[in-house]
SEFI-368286 format. One line per 8 residues: their letters; for each residue x negated, y negated, z negated of C-alpha. Coordinates in steps of 0.05 Angstrom, whole numbers, plus 5000, padded with zeros to 4 digits. Layout:
<rs>
A) X Y Z  ...
</rs>
This chain:
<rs>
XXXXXXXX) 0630 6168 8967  0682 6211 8919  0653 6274 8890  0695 6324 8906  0732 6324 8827  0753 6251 8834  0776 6278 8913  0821 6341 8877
XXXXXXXX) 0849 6285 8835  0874 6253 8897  0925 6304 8907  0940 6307 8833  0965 6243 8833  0996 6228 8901  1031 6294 8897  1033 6331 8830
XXXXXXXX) 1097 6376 8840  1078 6400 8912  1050 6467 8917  0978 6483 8921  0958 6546 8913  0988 6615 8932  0961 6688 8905  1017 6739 8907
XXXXXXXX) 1066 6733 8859  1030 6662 8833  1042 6596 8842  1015 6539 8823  1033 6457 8850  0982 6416 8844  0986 6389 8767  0994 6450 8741
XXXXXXXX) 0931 6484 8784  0894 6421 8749  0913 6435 8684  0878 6509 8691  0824 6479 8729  0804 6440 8666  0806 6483 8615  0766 6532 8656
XXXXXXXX) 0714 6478 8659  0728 6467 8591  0706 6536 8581  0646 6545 8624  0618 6485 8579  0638 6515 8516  0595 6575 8536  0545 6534 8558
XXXXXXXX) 0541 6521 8625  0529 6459 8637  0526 6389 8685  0471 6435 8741  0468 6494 8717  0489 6551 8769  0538 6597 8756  0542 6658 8804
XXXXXXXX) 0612 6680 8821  0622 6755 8860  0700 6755 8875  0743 6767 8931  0789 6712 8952  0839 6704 8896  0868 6645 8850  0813 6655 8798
XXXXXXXX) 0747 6649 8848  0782 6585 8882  0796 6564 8814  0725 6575 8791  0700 6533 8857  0738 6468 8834  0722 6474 8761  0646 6477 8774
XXXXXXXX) 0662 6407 8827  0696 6386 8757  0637 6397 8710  0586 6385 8755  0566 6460 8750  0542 6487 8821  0578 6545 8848  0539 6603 8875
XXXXXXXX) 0592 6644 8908  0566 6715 8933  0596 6772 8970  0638 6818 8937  0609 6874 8978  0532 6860 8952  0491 6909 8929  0448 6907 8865
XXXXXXXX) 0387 6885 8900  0424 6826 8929  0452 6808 8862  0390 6815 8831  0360 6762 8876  0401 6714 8870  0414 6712 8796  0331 6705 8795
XXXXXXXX) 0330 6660 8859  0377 6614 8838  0358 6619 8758  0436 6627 8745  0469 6618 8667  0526 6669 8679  0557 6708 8720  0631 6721 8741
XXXXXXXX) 0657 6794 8768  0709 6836 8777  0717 6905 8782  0707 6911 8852  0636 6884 8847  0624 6911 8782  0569 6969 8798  0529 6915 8833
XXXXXXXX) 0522 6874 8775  0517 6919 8719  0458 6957 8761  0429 6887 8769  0373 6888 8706  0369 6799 8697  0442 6802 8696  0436 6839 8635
XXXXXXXX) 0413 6783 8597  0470 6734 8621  0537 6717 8594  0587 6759 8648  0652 6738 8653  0693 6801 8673  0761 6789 8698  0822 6855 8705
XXXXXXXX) 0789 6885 8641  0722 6907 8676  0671 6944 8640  0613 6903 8615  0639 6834 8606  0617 6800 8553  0678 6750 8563  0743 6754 8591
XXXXXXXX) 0765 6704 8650  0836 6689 8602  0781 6678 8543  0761 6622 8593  0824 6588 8615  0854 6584 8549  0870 6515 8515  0818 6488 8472
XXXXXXXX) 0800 6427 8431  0746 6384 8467  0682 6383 8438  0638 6320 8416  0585 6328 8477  0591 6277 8523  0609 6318 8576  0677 6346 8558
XXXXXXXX) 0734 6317 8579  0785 6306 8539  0847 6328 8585  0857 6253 8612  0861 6247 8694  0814 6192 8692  0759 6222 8652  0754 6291 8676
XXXXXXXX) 0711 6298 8728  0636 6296 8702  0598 6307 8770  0579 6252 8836  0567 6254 8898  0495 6266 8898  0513 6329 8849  0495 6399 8884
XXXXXXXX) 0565 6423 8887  0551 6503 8912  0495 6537 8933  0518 6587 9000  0468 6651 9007  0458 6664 9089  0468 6730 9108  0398 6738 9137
XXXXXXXX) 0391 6801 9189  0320 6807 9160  0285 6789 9101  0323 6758 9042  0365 6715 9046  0370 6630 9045  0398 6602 8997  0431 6524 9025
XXXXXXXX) 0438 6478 8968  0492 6434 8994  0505 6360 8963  0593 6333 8940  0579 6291 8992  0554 6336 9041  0615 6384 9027  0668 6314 9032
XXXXXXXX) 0638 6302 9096  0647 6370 9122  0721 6379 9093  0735 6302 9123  0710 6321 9187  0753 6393 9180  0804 6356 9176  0801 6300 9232
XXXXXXXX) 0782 6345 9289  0833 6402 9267  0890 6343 9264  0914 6366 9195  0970 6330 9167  0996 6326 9098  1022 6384 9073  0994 6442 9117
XXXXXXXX) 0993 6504 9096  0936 6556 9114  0918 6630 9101  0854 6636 9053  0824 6685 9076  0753 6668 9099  0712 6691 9047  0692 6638 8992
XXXXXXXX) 0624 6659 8994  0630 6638 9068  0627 6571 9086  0692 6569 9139  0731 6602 9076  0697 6537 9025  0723 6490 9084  0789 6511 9088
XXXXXXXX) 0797 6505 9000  0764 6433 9010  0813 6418 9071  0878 6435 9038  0858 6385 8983  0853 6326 9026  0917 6335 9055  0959 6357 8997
XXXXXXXX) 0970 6425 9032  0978 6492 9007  0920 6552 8997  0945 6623 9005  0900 6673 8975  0887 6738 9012  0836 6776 8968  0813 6817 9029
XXXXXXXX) 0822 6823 9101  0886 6866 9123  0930 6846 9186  0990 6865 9162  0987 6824 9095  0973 6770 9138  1023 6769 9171  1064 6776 9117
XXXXXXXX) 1030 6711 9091  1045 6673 9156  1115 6686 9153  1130 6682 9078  1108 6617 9070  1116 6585 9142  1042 6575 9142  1019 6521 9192
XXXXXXXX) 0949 6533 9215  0897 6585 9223  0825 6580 9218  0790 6654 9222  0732 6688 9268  0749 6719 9326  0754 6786 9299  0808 6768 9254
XXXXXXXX) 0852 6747 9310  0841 6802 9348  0866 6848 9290  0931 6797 9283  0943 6807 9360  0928 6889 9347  0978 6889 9297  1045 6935 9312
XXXXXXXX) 1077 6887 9270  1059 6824 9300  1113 6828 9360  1169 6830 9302  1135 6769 9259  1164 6704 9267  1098 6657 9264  1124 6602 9301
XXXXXXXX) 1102 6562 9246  1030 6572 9263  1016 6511 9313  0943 6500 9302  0891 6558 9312  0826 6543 9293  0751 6599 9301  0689 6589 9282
XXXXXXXX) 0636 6647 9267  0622 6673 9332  0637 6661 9400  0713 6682 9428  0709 6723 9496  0759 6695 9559  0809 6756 9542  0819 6746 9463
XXXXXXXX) 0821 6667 9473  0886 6681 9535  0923 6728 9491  0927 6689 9435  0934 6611 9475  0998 6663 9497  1018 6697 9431  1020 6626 9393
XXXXXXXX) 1031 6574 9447  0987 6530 9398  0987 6455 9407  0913 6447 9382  0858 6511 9404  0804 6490 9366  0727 6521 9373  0690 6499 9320
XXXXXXXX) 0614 6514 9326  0567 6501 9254  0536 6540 9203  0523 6533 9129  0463 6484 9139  0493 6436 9165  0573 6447 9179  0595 6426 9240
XXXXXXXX) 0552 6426 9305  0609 6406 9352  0686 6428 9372  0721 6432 9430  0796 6412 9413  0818 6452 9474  0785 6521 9471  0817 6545 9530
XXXXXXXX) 0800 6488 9586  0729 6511 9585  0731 6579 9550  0664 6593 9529  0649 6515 9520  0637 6492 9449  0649 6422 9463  0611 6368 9441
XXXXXXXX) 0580 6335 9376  0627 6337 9312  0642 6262 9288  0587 6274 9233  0527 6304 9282  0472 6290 9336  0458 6347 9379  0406 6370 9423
XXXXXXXX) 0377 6436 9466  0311 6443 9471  0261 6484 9501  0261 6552 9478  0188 6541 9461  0184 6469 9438  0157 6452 9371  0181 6378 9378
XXXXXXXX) 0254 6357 9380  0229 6313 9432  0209 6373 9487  0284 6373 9507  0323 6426 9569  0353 6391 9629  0424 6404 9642  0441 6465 9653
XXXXXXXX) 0374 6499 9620  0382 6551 9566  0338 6527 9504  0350 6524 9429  0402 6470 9395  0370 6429 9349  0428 6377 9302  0405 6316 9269
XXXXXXXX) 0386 6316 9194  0418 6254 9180  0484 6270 9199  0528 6267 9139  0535 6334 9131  0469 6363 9130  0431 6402 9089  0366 6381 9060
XXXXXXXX) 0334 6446 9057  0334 6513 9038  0330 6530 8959  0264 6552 8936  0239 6563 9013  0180 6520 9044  0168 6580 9085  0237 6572 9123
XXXXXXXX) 0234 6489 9111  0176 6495 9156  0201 6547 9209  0269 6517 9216  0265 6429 9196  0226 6393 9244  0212 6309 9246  0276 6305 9221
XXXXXXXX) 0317 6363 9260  0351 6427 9244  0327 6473 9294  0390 6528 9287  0356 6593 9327  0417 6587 9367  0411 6584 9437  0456 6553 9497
XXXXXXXX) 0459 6497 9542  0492 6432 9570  0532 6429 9629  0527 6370 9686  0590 6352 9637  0554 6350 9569  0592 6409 9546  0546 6447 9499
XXXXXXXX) 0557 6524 9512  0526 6575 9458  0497 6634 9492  0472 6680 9430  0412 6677 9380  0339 6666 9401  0335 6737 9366  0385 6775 9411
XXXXXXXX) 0367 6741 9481  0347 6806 9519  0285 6794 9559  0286 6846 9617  0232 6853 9664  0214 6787 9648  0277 6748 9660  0316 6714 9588
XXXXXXXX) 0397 6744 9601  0450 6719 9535  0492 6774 9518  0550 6724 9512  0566 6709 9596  0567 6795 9602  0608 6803 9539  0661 6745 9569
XXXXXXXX) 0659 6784 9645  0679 6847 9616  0725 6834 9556  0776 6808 9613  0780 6876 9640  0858 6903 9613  0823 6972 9585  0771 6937 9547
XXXXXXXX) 0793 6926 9468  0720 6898 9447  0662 6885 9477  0589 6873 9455  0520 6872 9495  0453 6880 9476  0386 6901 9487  0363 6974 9487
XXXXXXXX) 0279 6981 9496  0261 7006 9561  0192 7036 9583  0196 6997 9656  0231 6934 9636  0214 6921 9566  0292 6920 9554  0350 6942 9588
XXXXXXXX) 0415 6912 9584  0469 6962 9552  0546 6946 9543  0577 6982 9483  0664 6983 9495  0716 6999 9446  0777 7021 9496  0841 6991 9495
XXXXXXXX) 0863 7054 9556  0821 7096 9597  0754 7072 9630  0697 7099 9659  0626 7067 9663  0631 7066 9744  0696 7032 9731  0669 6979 9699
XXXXXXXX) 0602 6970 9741  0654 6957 9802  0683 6906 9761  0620 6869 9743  0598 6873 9811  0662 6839 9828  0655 6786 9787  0606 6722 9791
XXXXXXXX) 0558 6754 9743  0485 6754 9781  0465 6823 9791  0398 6821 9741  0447 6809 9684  0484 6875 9707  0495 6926 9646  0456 6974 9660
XXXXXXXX) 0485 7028 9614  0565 7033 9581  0567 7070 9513  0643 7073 9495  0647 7070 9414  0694 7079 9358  0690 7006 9335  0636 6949 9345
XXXXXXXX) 0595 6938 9281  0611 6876 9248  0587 6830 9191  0630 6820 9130  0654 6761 9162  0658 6781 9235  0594 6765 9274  0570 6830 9316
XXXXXXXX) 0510 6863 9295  0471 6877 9357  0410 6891 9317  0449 6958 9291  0477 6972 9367  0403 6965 9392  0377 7016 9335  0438 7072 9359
XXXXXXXX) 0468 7053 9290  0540 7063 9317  0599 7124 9325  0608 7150 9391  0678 7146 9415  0704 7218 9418  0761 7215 9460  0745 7268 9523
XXXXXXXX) 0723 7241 9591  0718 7256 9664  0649 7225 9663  0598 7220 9617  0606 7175 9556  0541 7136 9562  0524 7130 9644  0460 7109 9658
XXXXXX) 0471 7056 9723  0420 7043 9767  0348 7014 9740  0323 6980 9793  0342 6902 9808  0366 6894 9878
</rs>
C-alpha cells in the first residue's frame, strides 16, 4: 500500500494546477501547496526532527496546521495534533507521553504551552509572532539547500517522500471524560484505508470541495484533509467554528459536501442567514460524532434536499464502524459494517467476543482488529490494551443493538446508560421522542441519582418557543416510548454542554454543571413528574 506522501503525490501529478487548499485570502493548487509542503519538511529536518520522531502541533484549523500534517506524512515525522483549547496540564502530558522533539503554537494556545515546564526544553515553533518561539513558522517554510543526510529530499517528485506504509503517520489524543487521556498511534496505511473507505461510502468524486472545519486534532477533521487528496478536491480552512463564516464558505466557493457533528448542522440551520445563502451546491451531507435526533436529521434532509445522507459511526481507534448511506430511512440506524470492518454486540457483561446479544438485545459493539483500519493499541497504555482489546476485538464502550434487519443502532456509552430501579434505559430513544416536539431547540437526557431508584431519568431542553414540563410529559406519553423510560424531571437550560467537537456531556448535566434558562414561566422551571412506575 502507498504511504500517504507517495498518495499526496497522486494529485500533484494528475492535477497540479487545480486548487487544493483554501484559508481566507490564500490559495494554493496543488503544485504549489507541494512545493511549501517540502520545504516545511525540509525544515523540520533541518531542526532535527526526524524519520519517527513526534512533533506536537496545537493550532486551529488553518493552511499552516494542514500543511504541517502532510509534511510530517512527507518526512516520515508523526503528527501529534492537540486541541487548541488545552490547558497546560494537558500539554504537559502529552509532550512527556508521547516524548515529542518540538512543538508548534500559535498565539491562541500560547499560555498553555509556555506554562507547560518539558516544553521549555523543546524547540517551539511560534507562528503570528507569538511570544516564546524559539523559531518562526516562515523560518520553516523558507527555501533551503538540501543537506547530505540521506533523508532530505532534494525537491524531485519522485524522491520526496521518506516515510511507508507501516510508518506511524499521527498520533490522535482521545478526549477521555476521566482520567488522562489515550493516545492512538495510527499506521499510513491505517489512515489510507480510512480516507479510501471515506471516500467510497461518501461517493466523492473528483474535484469535491469540502468545508475544513472538523478540528485536525479530531479524527473526522484528519479524514476529510486525507479525503480531498484522493480525489483531487479542494480543503477550505475554517480556523474555528462560526455559522456564519460557514456559510460564507459554502457559498464562496460552491462547496460540494459536508461532513460535521450534529451540532454543527444545527447551528447552520439556526443561522438568520442561512434562508438568504444559496448552498445548492452542497449535495452530500455527511455526521459522524454523535448520534442525530429525528427532528435535526428532517430539517436538514429538507433544507438541502441532499442526494447522499450519510451517518457515519467510528472513532479514532479504529475509523469507521459502519454507515448508513440513507440516514433518514431508518433515523436513528447506523447502518451496517464499513467496507473495511467486522462488527459485533455483545453482552453488556461478556468478557469474550464470543458471548454475543440476539437481535434486538442492547449489549456493547465490539469491531474486528484486523480490519484495515484498525488500531493496534493505545500508546504507552497496557492498562487500557487490556480493558478495551480482547482475542483480537476492539471492545468500543459503546452500546446498541441489531435489528431483525441487521441494522446496528447506537444507543449511548456503557458509562451514560441510566440504570433506574434496576431496569438499563439509553438516553438516545428519549432524546429522539422529544427533539421532534416544534418548541424543543436541543435536547439531552441523563441520569440524576435518586434515593428510591438509584437514578432517575431527567430531560434537560434548550427551547426553540414556549414549553412547559407537563407539556412535554403529554407528549411523551403520546408517543411509543414505554412508560419506565418516561423523563421523570424537565430542566429547561441556556444551552446543552458540549465537547469541543460536539458530543454532549451528560457527565456535567448529571453533576448540575449547567445555566438555568432564565426566561419567566407559568410553571416551575424544573417539574418534578411523578416517581413511581405505573
Amino acid at each position: 500500500m502507498l504511504d500517504l506522501g507517495r498518495t499526496f503525490l497522486q494529485s500533484v501529478e494528475r492535477s497540479p494546477n487545480a486548487l487544493a487548499l483554501v484559508d481566507g485570502d490564500l490559495q494554493l493548487t496543488y503544485a504549489a501547496w507541494h512545493r511549501v509542503i517540502l520545504n516545511v519538511a525540509d525544515g523540520l529536518r533541518a531542526l532535527g526532527v526526524r524519520r519517527g520522531d513526534r512533533l506536537l502541533v496545537v493550532l486551529q484549523n488553518r493552511w499552516e496546521m494542514a500543511t504541517l500534517h502532510w509534511a510530517g506524512q512527507f518526512a516520515g515525522i508523526v503528527i501529534v495534533p492537540l486541541n487548541w483549547r488545552a490547558k497546560p496540564e494537558e500539554v504537559e502530558y502529552c509532550v512527556t507521553d508521547a516524548g515529542v522533539k518540538a512543538i508548534v503554537y500559535e498565539p491562541v494556545s500560547a499560555d498553555a504551552v509556555m506554562q507547560s515546564a518539558s516544553a521549555q526544553n523543546l524547540p517551539r515553533i511560534g507562528l503570528d509572532d507569538v511570544s516564546g518561539g524559539t523559531l518562526t513558522f516562515d523560518a520553516l517554510t523558507a527555501e533551503r539547500a538540501p543537506e547530505c543526510a540521506s533523508d532530505c529530499t532534494a525537491g524531485r517528485i519522485d524522491d520526496s517522500a521518506h516515510a511507508t506504509a507501516d510508518d506511524i503517520s499521527l498520533i490522535l489524543y482521545t478526549s477521555g471524560t476521566t482520567g488522562k487521556p489515550k493516545g492512538v498511534p495510527r499506521r499510513h496505511r491505517h489512515e489510507r484505508a480510512g480516507a479510501l473507505a471515506h471516500v467510497a461510502q461518501n461517493l466523492y468524486r473528483r474535484g469535491e470541495r469540502t468545508l475544513g472545519v472538523m478540528p485536525l486534532y479530531h479524527t473526522m477533521g484528519v479524514r476529510s484533509l486525507l479525503a480531498m487528496a484522493l480525489v483531487d478536491g479542494v480543503f477550505v480552512c475554517v480556523r474555528r467554528w462560526n455559522a456564519k463564516l460557514a456559510l460564507d464558505s459554502i457559498a464562496t466557493h460552491r462547496l460540494t459536501c459536508l461532513y460535521l457533528v450534529p451540532t454543527l448542522y444545527h447551528d447552520l440551520l439556526a443561522d438568520s442567514g442561512f434562508a438568504s445563502t444559496d448552498t445548492s451546491s452542497v449535495r452530500k451531507l455527511g455526521f459522524a460524532g454523535a448520534p442525530m435526533n429525528d427532528g435535526l436529521l428532517k430539517r436538514l434532509s429538507a433544507a438541502f434536499q441532499p442526494e447522499l445522507f450519510v451517518n457515519h459511526y467510528g472513532s479514532s481507534e479504529v475509523y469507521t464502524f459502519s454507515i448508513d448511506q440513507d440516514a433518514t430511512r431508518k433515523p436513528g440506524s447506523a447502518g451496517r459494517a464499513g467496507i473495511n470492518t467486522r462488527l459485533r454486540v455483545v453482552k453488556l457483561d461478556a468478557v469474550s467476543p464470543e458471548q454475543t446479544a440476539a437481535a434486538g438485545e442492547e449489549g456493547q459493539i465490539i469491531a474486528d482488529l484486523l480490519g484495515d483500519e484498525a488500531f493496534e493499541g493505545y500508546w504507552n497504555r497496557p492498562d487500557a490494551n487490556a480493558k478495551s482489546l480482547r482475542d483480537g476485538w476492539y471492545f468500543t464502550g459503546d452500546t446498541g443493538y441489531f435489528d431483525a434487519d441487521g441494522d446496528l443502532y447506537v444507543t449511548g456509552r456503557v458509562d451514560d446508560m441510566i440504570i433506574s430501579g434496576g431496569e438499563n434505559i439509553s438516553p438516545v430513544d428519549i432524546e429522539s421522542v422529544l427533539s421532534l416536539h416544534p418548541a424543543v431547540d436541543e435536547v439531552a437526557v441523563a441520569g440524576v441519582k435518586d434515593e428510591r431508584w438509584g437514578q432517575r431519568v431527567v430531560a434537560f431542553i434548550k427551547r426553540r418557543e414556549y414549553v412547559d414540563a407537563e407539556g412535554l410529559d403529554a407528549w411523551c406519553r403520546q408517543s411509543d416510548l414505554v412508560n419506565f423510560k418516561r423523563p421523570r424531571d424537565y430542566v429547561f437550560v441556556d444551552d446543552i454542554p458540549k465537547s469541543p467537537v460536539g458530543k454532549i456531556l451528560r457527565r456535567k448535566l448529571s453533576a448540575g454543571e449547567y445555566v438555568p434558562d432564565a426566561t419567566p414561566d407559568s410553571a416551575p422551571l424544573a417539574q418534578r413528574m411523578e416517581t413511581t412506575k405505573e
